[in-house]
C-alpha positions as CSV (number, residue, x, y, z in Angstrom):
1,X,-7.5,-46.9,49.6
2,X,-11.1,-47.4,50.0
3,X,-13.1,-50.6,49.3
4,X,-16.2,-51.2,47.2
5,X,-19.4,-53.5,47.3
6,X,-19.6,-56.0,44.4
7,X,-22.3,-57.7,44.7
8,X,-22.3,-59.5,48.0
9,X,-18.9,-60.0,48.6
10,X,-16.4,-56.5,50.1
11,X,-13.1,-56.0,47.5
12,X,-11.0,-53.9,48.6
13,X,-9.3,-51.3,45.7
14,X,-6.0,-52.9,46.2
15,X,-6.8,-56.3,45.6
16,X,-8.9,-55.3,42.3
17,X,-5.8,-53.8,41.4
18,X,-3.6,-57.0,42.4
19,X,-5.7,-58.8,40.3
20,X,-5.8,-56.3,37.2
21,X,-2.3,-55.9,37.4
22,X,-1.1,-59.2,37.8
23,X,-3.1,-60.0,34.6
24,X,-1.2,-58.9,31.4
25,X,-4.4,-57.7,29.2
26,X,-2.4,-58.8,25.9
27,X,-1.6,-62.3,26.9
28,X,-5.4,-62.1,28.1
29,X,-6.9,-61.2,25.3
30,X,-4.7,-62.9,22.3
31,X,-5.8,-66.1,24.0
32,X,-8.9,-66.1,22.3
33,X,-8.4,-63.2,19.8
34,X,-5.7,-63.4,17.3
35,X,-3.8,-60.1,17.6
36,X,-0.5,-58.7,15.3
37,X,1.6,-56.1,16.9
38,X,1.0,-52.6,14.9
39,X,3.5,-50.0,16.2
40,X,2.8,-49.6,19.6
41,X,-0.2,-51.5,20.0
42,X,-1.9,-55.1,18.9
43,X,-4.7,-55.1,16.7
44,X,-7.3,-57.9,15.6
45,X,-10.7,-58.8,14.5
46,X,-13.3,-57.6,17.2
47,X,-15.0,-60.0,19.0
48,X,-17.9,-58.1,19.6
49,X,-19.4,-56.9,16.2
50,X,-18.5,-58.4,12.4
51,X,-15.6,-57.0,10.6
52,X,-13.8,-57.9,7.8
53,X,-11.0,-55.8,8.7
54,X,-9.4,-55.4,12.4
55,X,-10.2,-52.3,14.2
56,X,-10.0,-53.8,17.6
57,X,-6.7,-52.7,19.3
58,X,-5.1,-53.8,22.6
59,X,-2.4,-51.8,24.2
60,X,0.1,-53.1,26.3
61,X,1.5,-50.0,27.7
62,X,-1.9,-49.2,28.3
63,X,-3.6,-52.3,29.9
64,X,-6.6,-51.1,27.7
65,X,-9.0,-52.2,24.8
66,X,-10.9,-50.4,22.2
67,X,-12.4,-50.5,19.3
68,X,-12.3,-47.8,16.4
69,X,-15.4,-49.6,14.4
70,X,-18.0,-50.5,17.6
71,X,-17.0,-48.5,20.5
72,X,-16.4,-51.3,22.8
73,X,-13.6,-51.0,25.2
74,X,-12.1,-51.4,29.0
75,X,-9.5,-53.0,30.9
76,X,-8.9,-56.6,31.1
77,X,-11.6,-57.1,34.4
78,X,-14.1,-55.6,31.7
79,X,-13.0,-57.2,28.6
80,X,-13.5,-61.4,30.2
81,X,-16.9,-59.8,31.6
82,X,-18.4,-59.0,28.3
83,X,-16.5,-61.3,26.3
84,X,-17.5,-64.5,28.4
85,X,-20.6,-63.5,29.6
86,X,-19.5,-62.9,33.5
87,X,-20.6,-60.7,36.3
88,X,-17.4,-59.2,38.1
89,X,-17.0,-61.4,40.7
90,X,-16.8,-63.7,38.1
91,X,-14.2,-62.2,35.7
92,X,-12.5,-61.5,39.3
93,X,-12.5,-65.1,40.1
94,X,-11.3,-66.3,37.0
95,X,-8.3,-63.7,36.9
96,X,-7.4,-64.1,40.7
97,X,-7.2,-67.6,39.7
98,X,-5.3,-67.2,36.6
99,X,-2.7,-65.0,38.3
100,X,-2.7,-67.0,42.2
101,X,-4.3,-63.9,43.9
102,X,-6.4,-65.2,46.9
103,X,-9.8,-63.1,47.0
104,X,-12.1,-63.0,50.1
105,X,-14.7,-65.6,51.0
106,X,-18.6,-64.9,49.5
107,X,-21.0,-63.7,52.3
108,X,-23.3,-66.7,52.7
109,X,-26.3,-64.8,54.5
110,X,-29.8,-63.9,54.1
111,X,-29.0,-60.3,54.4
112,X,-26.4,-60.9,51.4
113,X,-28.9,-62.6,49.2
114,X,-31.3,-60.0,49.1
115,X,-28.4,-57.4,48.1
116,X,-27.4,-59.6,45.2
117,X,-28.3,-57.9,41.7
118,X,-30.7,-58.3,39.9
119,X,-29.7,-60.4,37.0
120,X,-27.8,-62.4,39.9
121,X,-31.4,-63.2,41.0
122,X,-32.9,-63.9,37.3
123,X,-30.3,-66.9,37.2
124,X,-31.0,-67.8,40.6
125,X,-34.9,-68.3,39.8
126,X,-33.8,-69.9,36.8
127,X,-31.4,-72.3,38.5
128,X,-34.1,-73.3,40.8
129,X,-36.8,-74.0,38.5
130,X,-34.6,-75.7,36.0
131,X,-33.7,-78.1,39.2
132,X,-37.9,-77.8,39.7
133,X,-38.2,-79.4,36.0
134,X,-35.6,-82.4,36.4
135,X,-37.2,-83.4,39.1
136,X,-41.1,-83.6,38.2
137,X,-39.6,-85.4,35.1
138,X,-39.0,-88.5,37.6
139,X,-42.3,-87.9,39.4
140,X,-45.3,-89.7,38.6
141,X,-46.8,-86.7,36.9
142,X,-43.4,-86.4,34.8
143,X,-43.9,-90.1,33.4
144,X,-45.3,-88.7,30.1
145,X,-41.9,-86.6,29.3
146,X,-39.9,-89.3,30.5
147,X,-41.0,-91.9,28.1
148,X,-41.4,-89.4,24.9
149,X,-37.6,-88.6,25.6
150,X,-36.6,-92.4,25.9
151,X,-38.6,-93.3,22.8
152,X,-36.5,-90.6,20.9
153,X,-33.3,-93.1,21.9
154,X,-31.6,-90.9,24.8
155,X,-30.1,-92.2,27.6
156,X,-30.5,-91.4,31.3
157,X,-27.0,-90.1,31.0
158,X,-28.2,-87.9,28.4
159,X,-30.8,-86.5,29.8
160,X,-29.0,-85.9,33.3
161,X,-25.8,-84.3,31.0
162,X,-28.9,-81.6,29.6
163,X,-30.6,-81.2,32.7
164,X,-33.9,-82.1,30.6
165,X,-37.1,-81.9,32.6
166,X,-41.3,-81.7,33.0
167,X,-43.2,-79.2,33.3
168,X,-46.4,-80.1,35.4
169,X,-49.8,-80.5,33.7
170,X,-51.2,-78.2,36.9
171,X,-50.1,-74.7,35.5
172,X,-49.2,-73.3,38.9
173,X,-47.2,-75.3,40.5
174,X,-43.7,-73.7,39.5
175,X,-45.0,-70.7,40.6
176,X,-45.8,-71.2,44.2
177,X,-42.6,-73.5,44.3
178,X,-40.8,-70.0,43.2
179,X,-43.1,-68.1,45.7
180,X,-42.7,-70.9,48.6
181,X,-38.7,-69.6,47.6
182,X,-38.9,-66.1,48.4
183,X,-39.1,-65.0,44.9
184,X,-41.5,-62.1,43.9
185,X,-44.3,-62.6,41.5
186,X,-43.0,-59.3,39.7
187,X,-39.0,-61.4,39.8
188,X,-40.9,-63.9,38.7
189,X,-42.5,-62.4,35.6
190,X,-39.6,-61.0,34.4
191,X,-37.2,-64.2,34.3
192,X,-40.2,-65.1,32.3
193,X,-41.5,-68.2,33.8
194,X,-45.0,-66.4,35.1
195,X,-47.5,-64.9,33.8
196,X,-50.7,-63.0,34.6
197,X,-54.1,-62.5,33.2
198,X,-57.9,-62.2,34.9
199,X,-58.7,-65.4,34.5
200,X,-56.1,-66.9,36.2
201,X,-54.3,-64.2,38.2
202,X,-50.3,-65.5,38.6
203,X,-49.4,-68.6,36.3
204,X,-46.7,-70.8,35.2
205,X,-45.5,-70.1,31.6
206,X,-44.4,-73.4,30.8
207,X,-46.7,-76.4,31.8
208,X,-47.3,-80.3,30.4
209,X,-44.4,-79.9,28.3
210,X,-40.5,-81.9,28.0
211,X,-38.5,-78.9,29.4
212,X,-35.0,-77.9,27.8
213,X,-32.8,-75.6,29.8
214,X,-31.2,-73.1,28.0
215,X,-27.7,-72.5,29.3
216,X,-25.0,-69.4,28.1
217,X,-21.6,-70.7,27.4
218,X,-20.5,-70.5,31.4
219,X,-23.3,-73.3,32.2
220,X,-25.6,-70.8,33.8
221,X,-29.5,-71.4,32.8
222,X,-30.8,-68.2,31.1
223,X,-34.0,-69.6,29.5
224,X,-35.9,-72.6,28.8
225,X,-37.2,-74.1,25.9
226,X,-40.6,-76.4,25.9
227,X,-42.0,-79.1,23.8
228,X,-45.7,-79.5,24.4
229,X,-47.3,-82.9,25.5
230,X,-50.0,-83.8,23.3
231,X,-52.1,-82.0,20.3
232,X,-51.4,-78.2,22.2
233,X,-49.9,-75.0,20.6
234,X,-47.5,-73.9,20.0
235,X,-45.8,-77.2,19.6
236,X,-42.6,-75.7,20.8
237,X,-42.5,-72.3,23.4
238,X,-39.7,-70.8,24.2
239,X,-38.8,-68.4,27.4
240,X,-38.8,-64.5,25.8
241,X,-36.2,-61.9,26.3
242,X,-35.3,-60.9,29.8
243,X,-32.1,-59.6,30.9
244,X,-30.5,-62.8,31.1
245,X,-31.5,-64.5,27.6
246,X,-30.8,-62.7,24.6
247,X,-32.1,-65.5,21.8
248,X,-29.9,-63.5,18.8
249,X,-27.0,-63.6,21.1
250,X,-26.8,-67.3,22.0
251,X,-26.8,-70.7,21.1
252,X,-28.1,-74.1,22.5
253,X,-25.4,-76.4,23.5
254,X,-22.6,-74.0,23.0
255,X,-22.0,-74.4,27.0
256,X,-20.6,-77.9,25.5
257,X,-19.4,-77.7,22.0
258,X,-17.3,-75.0,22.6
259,X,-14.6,-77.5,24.5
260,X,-14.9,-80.2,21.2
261,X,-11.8,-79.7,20.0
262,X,-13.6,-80.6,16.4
263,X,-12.1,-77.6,14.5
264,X,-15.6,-76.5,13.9
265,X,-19.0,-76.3,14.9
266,X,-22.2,-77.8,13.1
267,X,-25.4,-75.8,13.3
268,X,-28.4,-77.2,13.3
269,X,-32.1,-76.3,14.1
270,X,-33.6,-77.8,16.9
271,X,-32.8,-79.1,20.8
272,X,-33.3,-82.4,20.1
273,X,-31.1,-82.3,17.0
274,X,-28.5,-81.2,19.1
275,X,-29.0,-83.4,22.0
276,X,-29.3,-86.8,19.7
277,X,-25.7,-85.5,17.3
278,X,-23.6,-84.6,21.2
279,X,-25.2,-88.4,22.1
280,X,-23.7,-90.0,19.1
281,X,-19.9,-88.4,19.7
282,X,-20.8,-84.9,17.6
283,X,-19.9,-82.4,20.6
284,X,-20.0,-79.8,18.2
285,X,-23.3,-79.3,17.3
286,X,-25.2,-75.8,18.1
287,X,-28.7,-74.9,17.6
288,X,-30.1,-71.0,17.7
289,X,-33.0,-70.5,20.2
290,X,-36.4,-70.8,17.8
291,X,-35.7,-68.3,15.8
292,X,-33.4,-67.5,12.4
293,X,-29.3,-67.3,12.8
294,X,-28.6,-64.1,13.6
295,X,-25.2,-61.7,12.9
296,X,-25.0,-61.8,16.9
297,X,-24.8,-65.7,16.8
298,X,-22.0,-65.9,14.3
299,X,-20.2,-63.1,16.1
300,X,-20.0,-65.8,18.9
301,X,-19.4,-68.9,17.1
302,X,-16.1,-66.9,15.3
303,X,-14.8,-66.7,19.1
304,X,-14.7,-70.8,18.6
305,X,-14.7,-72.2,15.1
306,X,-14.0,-70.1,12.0
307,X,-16.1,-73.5,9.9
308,X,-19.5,-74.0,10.3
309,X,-21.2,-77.2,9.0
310,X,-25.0,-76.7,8.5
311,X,-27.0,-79.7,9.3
312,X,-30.5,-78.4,8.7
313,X,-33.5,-79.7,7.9
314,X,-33.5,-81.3,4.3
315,X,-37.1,-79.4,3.3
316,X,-37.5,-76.1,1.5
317,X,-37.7,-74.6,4.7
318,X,-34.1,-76.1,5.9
319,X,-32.8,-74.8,2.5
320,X,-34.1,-71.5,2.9
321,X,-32.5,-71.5,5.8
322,X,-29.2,-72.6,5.2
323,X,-28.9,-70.0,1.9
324,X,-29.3,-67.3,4.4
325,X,-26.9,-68.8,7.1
326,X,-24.2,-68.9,4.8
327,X,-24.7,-65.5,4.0
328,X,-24.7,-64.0,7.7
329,X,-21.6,-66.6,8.1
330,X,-19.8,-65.1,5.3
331,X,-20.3,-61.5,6.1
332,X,-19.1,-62.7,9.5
333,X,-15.6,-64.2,7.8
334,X,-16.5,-67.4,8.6
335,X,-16.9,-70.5,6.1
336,X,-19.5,-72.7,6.0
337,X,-20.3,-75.6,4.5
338,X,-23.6,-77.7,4.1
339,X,-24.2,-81.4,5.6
340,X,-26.5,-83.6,2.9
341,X,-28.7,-85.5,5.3
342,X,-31.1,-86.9,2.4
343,X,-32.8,-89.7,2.8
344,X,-33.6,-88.1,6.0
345,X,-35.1,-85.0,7.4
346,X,-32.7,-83.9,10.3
347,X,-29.5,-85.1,11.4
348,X,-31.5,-86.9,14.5
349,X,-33.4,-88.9,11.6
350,X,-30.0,-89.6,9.7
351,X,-28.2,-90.7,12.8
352,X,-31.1,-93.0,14.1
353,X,-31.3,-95.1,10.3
354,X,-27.5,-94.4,9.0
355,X,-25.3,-94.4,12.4
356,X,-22.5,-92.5,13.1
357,X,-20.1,-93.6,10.8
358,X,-22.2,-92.2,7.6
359,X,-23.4,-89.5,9.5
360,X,-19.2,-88.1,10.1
361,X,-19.2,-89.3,5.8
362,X,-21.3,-87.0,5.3
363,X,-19.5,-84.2,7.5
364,X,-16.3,-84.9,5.5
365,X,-18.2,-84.7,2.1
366,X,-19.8,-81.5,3.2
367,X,-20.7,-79.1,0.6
368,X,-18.8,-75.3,-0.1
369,X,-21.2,-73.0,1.5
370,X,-21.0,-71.0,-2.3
371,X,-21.5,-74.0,-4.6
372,X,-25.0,-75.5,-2.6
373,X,-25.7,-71.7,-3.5
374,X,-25.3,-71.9,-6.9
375,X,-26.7,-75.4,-7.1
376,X,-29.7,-74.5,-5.3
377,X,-30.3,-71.5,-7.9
378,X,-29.3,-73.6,-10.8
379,X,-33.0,-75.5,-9.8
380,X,-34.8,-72.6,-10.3
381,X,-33.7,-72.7,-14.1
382,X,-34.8,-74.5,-17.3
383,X,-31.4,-74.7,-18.9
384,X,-32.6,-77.0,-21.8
385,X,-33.8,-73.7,-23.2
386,X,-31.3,-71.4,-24.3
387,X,-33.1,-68.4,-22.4
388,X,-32.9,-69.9,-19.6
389,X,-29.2,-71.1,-19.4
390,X,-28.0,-67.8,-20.5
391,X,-30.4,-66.3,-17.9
392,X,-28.4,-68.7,-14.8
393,X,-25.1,-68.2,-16.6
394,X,-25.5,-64.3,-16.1
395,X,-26.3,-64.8,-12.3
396,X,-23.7,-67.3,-11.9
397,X,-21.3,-64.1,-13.6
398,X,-22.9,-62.0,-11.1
399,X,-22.7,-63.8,-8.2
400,X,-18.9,-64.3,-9.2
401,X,-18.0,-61.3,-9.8
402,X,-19.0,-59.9,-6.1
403,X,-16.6,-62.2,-4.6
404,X,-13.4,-59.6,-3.9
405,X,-10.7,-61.9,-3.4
406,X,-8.9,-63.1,-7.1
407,X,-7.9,-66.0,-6.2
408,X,-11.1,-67.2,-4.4
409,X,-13.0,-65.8,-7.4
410,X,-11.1,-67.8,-9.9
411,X,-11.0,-71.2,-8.0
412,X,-15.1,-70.6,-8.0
413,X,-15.2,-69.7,-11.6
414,X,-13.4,-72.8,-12.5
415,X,-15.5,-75.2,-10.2
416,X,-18.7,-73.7,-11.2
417,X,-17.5,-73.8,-15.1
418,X,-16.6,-77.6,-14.6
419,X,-19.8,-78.4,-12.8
420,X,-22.3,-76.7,-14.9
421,X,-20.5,-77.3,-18.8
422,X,-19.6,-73.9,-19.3
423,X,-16.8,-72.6,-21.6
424,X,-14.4,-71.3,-18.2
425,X,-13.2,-68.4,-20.6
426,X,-16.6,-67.3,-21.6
427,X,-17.8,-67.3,-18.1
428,X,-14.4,-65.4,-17.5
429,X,-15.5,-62.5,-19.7
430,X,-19.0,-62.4,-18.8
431,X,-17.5,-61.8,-14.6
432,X,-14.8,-58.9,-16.2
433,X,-17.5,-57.6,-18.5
434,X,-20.0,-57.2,-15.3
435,X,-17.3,-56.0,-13.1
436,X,-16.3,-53.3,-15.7
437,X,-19.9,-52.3,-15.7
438,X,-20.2,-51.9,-12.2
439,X,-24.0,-52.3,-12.7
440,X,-24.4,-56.0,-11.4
441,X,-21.1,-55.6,-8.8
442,X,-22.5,-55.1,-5.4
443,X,-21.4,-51.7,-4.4
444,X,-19.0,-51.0,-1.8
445,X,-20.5,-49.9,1.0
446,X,-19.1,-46.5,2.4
447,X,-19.6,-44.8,5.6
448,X,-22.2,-42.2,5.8
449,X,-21.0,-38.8,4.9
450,X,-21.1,-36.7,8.1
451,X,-20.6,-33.5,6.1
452,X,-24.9,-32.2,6.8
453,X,-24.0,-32.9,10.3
454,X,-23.3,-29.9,11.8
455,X,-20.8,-29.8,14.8
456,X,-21.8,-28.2,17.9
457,X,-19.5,-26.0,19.9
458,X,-19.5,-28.6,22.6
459,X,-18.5,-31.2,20.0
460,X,-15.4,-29.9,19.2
461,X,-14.5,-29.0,22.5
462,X,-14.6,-32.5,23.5
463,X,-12.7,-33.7,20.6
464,X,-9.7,-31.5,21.7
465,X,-10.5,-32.7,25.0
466,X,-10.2,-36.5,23.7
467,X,-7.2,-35.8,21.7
468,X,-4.7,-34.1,24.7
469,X,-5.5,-37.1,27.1
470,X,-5.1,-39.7,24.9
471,X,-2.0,-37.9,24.4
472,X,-1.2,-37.4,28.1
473,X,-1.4,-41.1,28.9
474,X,1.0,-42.2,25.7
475,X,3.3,-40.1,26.5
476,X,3.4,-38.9,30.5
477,X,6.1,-37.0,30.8
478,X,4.5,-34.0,28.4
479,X,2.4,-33.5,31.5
480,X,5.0,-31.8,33.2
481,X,5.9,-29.5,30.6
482,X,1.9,-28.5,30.4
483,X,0.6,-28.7,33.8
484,X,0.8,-24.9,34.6
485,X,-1.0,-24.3,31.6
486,X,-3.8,-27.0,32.3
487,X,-6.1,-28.5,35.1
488,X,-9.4,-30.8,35.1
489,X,-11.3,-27.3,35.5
490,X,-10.8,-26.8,31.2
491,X,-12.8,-30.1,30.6
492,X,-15.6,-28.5,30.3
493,X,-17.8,-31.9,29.6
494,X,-18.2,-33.4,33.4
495,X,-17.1,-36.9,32.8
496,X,-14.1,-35.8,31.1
497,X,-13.3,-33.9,34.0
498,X,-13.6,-36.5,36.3
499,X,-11.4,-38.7,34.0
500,X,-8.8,-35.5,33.9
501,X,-8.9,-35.2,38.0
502,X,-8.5,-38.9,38.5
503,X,-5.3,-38.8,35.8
504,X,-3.5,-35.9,36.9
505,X,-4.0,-36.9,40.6
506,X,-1.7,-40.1,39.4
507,X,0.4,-38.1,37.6
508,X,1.1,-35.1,40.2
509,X,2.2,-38.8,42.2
510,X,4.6,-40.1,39.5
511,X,2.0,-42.9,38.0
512,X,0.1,-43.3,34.7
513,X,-2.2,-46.0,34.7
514,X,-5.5,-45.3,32.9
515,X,-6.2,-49.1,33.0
516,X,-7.1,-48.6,36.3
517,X,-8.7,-45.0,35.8
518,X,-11.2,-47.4,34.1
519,X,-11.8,-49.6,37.1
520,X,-13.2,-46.4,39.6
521,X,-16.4,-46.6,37.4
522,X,-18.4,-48.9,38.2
523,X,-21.1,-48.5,35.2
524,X,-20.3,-50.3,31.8
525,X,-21.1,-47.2,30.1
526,X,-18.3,-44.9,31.5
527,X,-15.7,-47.7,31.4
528,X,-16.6,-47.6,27.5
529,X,-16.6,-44.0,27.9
530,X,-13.3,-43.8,29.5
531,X,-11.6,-46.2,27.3
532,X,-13.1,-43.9,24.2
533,X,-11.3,-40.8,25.4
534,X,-7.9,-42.9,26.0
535,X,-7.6,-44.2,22.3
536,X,-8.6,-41.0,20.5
537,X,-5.9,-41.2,16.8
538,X,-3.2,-39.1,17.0
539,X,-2.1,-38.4,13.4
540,X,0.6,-36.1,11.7
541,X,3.0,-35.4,14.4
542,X,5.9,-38.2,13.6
543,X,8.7,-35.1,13.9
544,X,9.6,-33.2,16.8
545,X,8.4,-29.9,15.3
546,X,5.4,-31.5,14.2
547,X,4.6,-32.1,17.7
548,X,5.9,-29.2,19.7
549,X,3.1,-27.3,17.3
550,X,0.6,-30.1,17.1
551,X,0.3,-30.0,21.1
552,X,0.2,-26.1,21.3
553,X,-2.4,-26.0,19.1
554,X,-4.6,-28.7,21.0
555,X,-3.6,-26.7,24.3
556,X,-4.9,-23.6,22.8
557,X,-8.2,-25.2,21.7
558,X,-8.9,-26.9,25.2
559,X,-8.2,-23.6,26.8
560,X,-10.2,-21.7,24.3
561,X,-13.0,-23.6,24.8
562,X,-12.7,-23.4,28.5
563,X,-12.4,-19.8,28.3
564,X,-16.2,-19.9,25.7
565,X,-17.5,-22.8,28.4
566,X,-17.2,-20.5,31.2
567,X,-17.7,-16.8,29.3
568,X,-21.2,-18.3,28.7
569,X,-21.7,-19.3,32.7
570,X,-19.9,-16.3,34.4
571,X,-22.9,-14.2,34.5
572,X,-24.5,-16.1,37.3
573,X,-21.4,-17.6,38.6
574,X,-19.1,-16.4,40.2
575,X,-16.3,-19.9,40.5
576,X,-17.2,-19.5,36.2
577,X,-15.8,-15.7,36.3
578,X,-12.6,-16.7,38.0
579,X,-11.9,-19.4,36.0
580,X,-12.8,-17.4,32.6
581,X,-9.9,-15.2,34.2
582,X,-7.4,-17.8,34.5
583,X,-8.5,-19.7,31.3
584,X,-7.6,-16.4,29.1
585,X,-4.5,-15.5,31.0
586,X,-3.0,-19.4,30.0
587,X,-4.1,-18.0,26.5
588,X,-1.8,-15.2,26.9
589,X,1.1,-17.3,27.6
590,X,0.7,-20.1,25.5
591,X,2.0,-18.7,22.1
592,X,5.6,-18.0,24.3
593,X,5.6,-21.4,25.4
594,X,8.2,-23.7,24.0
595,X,7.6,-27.5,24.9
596,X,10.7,-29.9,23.6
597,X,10.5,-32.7,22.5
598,X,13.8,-34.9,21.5
């Protein structure tokens, strides 16, 4: 079997296969997503969009992945790739590992090095400029930096444990250390540490400022994040979006929190914030990258905690902020609650007056994520005057009545009653009265009607398409009984036919394995692609008759659409003409065909 390229190191098809194989994707995967067995398959919350309810199935039989809601799905090499962030000779290495498969050495070469990827490079450029930054913090120049970050209380242990570092006042010098490298000013520019103009031709991006490296959850740098020495703007400049940093997809200090073993993660706003709560014992703490929480960022906090403790800032702007956290958090079923840091601004304030001890007080007084909403809106209220109580009372109904669970809804409606003096079965009418209504209930949201869509003929060719080899690889045996009837010629779209080549080649040989169909494409696309067509539903075909008619019918619609696929070709063609003659002739035949199925 031949070999492949990955990056700069030679696998061989049979070890990727050793090492798929040897890997049970079930045991894989319901290590970090809880799955329940559903018939034949497992099914659980997917890790790679919100859902309230599980769409993401795993089959065993299979070796395969996919989701009905998002579209994501693979084999076990490409789930721990996009679930943890790896290239593949990463997810390699950490399956090889996990199973006691010994892969080849790395290439160490300067040949190698220049055939690396390029996002390989990106974090290579980023690795070396983050080492550039830790150590002008200890030059001379650096002094500055050093001293601001001692004077906000962290130790040298700290500081090492973050990588922190200086940016020099001279805003060229990363760049011709980067250049001195081997690194290309256009490599350069786009990991986002240089920059061009007139004026200045090639420049550094980040200079006279403290220096935070930004690190994804395997400990690889991805960005930086720079506080400005002095009176400049911005005060705080952040590294933009390259193909390495994705802001709304990661989280400061996550590299570390996510091995705390606290039950949950506390959020808060800012690198420092972080850096001061993981020096006092919090190894929880999280911070998104200088902008708002995003849907992305809870996605990946729900592969770690499902609480979130808010510490933000104590100001309107914290609050703002934390309302619409909780809400992103809920929608992403996770709970959050909020961390009351008054006296003090931040939790690096609190911990610096208060200590430790109040500040994990505080963490175990934390506030429901739904009742700091409801006491925040209760401020915006009069509710001395009548108007104005009835006015927060109808929100407080309205807000009440959204929440679907009965039991949830009634434990609010009694601690929001008891809170705010309110007659519990008044408030109890005023939710059923609203609900009845339907006017003030948030709607449920349905799926887009598809009925204007009009479906092409290719459409529902590949549909039928889908639908016989998803069929093929659940059950393998029908592909004898259907073989002289069929061939990868009838998939008329040409990846499908590739996939229908690659599976009857296995088949004519006795194997089904469309786990490792997946693996002979190297693009992330077509592995989706693939996995797409091998979890099509299959629905109202539980008899015997049922299916003997179900799978005619499906035959007859692939080879009717081959036989339209190829009458509209065979005028210039002649390979289209004889295969428009076979295609029809199977047509002939098929209504005679009985297929049994016991």
């Amino acid at each position: 079997m031949p070999g492949r390229k990955r990056g700069n190191v030679y696998y061989s098809e049979e070890i990727i296969e050793e090492v798929r194989t040897k890997n049970d994707i079930v045991d894989v995967i319901g290590a970090s997503v809880k799955l329940q067995k559903r018939g034949s398959s497992y099914f659980g919350l997917c890790p790679f969009h919100n859902e309230k309810s599980p769409s993401f199935s795993v089959s065993g039989q299979k070796q395969m992945y996919y989701c009905f809601g998002c579209g994501a799905g693979g084999n076990v090499i490409t789930f721990v790739m996009n679930y943890e962030s790896y290239s593949f000779q990463e997810a390699l290495r950490y399956l090889a590992e996990r199973a006691g498969v010994t892969l080849p050495e790395e290439e160490d070469s300067g040949e190698s090095r220049q055939k690396q990827s390029r996002r390989a490079l990106l974090l290579q450029i980023n690795k070396e400029a983050a080492r550039y930054f830790c150590h002008q913090l200890r030059t001379p120049g650096g002094r500055q930096g050093y001293e601001y970050l001692s004077g906000r209380g962290l130790s040298e242990e700290t500081i090492k444990h973050f990588g922190l570092g200086f940016s020099h006042k001279t805003p060229a010098d990363l760049t011709a250390y980067l250049r001195e490298k081997g690194y290309s000013d256009e490599l350069l520019t786009e990991a986002g540490l240089c920059a061009y103009d007139e004026n200045r031709g090639f420049h550094d991006k980040f200079w006279n400022r403290v220096m935070f490296p930004i690190m994804d959850i395997n400990h690889r740098v991805i960005g930086f994040g720079g506080r400005v020495m002095g009176d400049g703007k911005p005060k705080y400049l952040n590294s933009p979006e390259t193909p390495v940093f994705d802001k709304s997809r990661n989280l400061y200090g996550l590299n570390y929190a996510r091995t705390s073993r606290s039950g949950n993660l506390i959020l808060c706003e800012g690198y420092m914030d972080v850096i001061a709560m993981h020096q006092a014992g919090f190894t929880q703490a999280v911070a998104s990258l200088g902008t708002a929480f995003t849907s992305g960022q809870a996605s990946l906090i729900r592969r770690y905690a499902q609480e979130v403790l808010l510490a933000y800032d104590s100001d309107g702007a914290g609050v703002n902020a934390a309302l619409r956290a909780i809400g992103i958090l809920k929608e992403a079923g996770l709970s959050g609650r909020v961390i009351n840091l008054e006296p003090y601004k931040d939790p690096d304030e609190f911990i610096k007056n208060l200590g430790q001890e109040e500040f994990q007080e505080r963490i175990q007084k934390a506030e429901d994520g739904f009742l700091f909403e409801i006491r925040i809106l209760r401020r915006g209220f009069q509710t001395e005057d009548p108007a104005q109580k009835t006015k927060f009372e109808m929100e407080l109904a309205r807000r009440l009545s959204a929440i679907e669970n009965e039991i949830e809804r009634e434990n609010y409606l009694s601690a929001t009653a008891r809170e705010y003096y309110i007659d519990p079965q008044l408030l109890r009418r005023m939710v059923r009265n609203l609900a009845a209504a339907g006017g003030q209930v948030k709607p449920v949201e349905r799926p887009r009607s598809t009925a204007g869509k009009k479906q092409t003929a290719e459409d529902n060719r590949k549909k039928t398409q889908r639908t016989l080899l998803t069929w093929i690889t659940d059950e393998p045996e029908i592909y004898g009984k259907i073989k002289k009837y069929i061939q990868p010629a009838d998939f008329t779209d040409e990846f499908y036919r590739r996939v229908a080549e690659l599976l009857f080649g296995e088949l004519e040989q006795g194997r089904c394995d469309p786990a490792g169909i997946i693996s002979r494409f190297e693009d992330e696309e077509e592995q989706r692609l693939a996995a797409s067509i091998f979890h099509t539903r299959l629905e109202g075909i539980d008899n015997p008759q049922q299916k003997e008619k179900a799978l005619k019918e499906i035959l007859y619609a692939v080879k009717q659409g081959s036989c339209e696929y190829y009458a509209e070709k065979q005028g210039t063609d002649i390979n289209a003409l004889n295969q428009l003659i076979a295609a029809k002739r199977a047509l002939e035949e098929l209504p005679k065909v009985h297929i049994l199925f016991t």
